[in-house]
N, C-alpha and C positions, 0 to 999 in steps of 0.2 A: 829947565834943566831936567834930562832925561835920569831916573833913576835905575837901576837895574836889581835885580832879584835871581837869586837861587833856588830853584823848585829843586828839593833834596826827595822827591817822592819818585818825579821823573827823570832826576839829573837834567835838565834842562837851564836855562838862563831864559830871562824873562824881561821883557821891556816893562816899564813898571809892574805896578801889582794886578797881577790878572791871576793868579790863585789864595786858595785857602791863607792864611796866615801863619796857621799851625804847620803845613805844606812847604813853606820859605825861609829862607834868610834873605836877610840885606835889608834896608838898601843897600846898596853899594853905589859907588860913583862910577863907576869904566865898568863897560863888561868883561876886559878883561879881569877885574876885583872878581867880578859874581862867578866868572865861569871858575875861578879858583878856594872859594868859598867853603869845600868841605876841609880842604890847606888848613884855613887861616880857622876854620873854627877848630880843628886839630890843636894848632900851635895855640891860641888862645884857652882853650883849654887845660895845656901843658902848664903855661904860665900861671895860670888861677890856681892847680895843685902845687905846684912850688911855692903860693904863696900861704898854703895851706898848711906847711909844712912848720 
């Protein structure tokens, strides 16, 4: 199972892990997930302060 990754350094998407760690998110399952990645950490973030509240 191919995993994919968001290089947030280069905006890039990434067939498994071929950079730094500190460099990436995901995994992700579909490239389309990774290529949407800075989205979902957005939204996922939103969600964690609302629960902070």
């Amino acid at each position: 199972m191919t995993e994919w990754w968001y290089n947030h350094k280069t905006s890039e998407v990434e067939e498994g892990p071929q950079s730094l760690g500190s460099d990436r998110d995901g995994p992700y399952a579909t490239r389309e997930d990774a290529e949407h990645a800075p989205e979902i950490a957005k939204q996922r973030a939103a969600e964690w302060n609302k629960e902070d509240d």
